[in-house]
N, C-alpha and C positions, 0 to 999 in steps of 0.2 A: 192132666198129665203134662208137666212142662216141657216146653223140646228143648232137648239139647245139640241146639245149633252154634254156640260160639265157638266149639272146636274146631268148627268150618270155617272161619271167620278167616280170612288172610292178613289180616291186623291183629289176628291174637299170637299174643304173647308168648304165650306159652302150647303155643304150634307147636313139633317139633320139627317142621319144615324152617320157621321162623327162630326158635334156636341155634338148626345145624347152620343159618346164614349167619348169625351175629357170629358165633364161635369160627368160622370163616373168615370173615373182616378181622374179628379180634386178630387172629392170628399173621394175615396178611399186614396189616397197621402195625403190630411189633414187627415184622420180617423188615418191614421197610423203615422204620424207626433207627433198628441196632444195623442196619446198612448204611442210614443217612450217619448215624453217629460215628463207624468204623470209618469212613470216606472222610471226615472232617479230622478223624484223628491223623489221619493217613497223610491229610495236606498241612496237617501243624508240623506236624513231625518233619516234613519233606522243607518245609518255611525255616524250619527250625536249623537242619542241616544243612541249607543255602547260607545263611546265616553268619553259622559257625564257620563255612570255608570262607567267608569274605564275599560270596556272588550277592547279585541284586535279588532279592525272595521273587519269585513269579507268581504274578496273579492268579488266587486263585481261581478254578476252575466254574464256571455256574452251576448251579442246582440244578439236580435231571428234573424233566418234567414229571409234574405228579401225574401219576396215574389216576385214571378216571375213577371218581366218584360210586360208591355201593348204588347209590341211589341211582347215578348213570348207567352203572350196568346192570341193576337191576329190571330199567324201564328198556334197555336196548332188550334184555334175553325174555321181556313180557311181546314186548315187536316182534323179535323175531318167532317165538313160538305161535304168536296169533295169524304171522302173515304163511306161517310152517316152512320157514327158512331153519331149522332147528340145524345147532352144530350136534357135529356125531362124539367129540367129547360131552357132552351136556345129555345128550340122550339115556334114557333109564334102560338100564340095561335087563335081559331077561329073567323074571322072576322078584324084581327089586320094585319097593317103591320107589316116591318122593323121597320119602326119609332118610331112604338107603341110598337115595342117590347122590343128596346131600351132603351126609356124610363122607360115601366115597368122594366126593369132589373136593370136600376142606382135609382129607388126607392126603389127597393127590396134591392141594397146592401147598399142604405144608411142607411134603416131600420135595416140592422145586424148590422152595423156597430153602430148606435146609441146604438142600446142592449147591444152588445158587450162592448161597454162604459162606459153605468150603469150598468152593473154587474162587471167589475171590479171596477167602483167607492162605490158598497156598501161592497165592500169586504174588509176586512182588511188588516191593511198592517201586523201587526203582532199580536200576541193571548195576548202576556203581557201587560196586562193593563197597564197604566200610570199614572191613579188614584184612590186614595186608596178610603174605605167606605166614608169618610169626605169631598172629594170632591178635596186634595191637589194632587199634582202632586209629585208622589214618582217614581224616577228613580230608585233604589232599592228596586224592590216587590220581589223577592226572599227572603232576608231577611228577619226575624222574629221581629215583636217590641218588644224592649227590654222592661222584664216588672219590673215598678219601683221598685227599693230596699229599702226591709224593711230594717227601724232601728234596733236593736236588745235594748229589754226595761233592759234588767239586767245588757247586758253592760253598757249603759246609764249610768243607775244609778250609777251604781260600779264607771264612769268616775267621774259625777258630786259629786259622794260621797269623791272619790279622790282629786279635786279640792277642797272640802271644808276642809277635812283636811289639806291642804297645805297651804291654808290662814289662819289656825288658829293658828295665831301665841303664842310665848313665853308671851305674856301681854294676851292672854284669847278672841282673835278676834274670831267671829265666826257667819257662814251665817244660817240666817235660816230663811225662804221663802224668798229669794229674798233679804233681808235688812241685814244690816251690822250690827251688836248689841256688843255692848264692857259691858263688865261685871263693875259690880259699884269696882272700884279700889279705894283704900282709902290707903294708905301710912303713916307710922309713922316716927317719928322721935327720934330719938337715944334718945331724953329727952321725950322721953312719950309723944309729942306733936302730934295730929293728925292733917295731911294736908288735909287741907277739898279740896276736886274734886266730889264729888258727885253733886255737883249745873253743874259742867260742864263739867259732864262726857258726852262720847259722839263724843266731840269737839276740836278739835284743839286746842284750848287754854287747855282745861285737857289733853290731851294728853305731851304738852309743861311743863306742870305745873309737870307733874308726874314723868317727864324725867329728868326736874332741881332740 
């Protein structure tokens, strides 16, 4: 009758002491994967937005330390149970195997590991907003908005007052409200003839008429 000892085996495979560990690692090695990859997005993004305001991008930051090795923590938690320093997380709880304890444990660390997740995902990545009260997207919130520049009403005047003297020429032109107005010009002539323009004053042709 052959014995069936490889179930016993701590090297077999298909343990499920030795399953509940890989699906444990598995799970911890993507937790810390889609962590390392959110943190690089986080610094592009941040590189990105130095950038665009004109500052110098900051260095970034260095990689956390890895965490220690399956196979390290593996041979610390075989020390510790042989020297019976046992931690009281790690201990079997009443009525549970190895298997069951296993399991509870890659539940419990997929559960930090989730939290640990959402609490860096609710966190910001930096304190300087991005958008102003309106809703646009201002890369420079330090900045103060500039506030419009009043006209100045005396100088105004003083200019436009300027400009109308300057059109008003030697023949009597002269603006007032907005309209061009020429004063009634009548011209004599050397024999006491008067040249009549007042039918078309005004107009180009008295103008033409005044000049010949």
């Amino acid at each position: 009758m052959p014995l069936h000892i490889l179930g016993k085996k701590s090297w077999n495979v298909y343990n499920p002491e030795n399953i509940a560990r890989v699906r444990r690692d598995e799970a911890q090695a993507k937790a810390r994967e889609e962590e390392e990859e959110r943190r690089m997005q986080e610094v592009d993004a941040e590189r990105r937005i130095q950038i665009l305001r004109g500052e110098r991008p900051s260095t970034p930051p260095p990689p956390p330390a890895s965490p220690p090795s399956a196979a390290q923590h593996e041979k610390r938690s075989r020390r510790d149970e042989e020297t019976g320093r046992y931690n009281k997380k790690r201990r079997r709880l009443a009525g549970e195997d190895d298997t069951d304890r296993e399991i509870r444990l890659a539940r419990e660390d997929a559960q930090l590991a989730d939290g640990k997740r959402a609490e860096l995902t609710r966190s910001k990545m930096s304190d300087t907003p991005l958008e102003d009260g309106a809703g646009h997207i201002n890369l420079f919130p330090s900045e103060t908005a500039r506030a419009p520049v009043e006209k100045n009403a005396e100088a105004e005047a003083e200019a436009t007052e300027k400009k109308r003297s300057l059109l008003a020429g030697h023949h009597g032109i002269r603006l007032q409200e907005g309209k061009l107005l020429r004063q009634n010009l009548c011209l004599e002539k050397t024999f006491g003839e008067m040249k009549i323009l007042c039918g078309n004053k005004g107009t180009w042709l008295g103008w033409m008429q005044m000049i010949l």
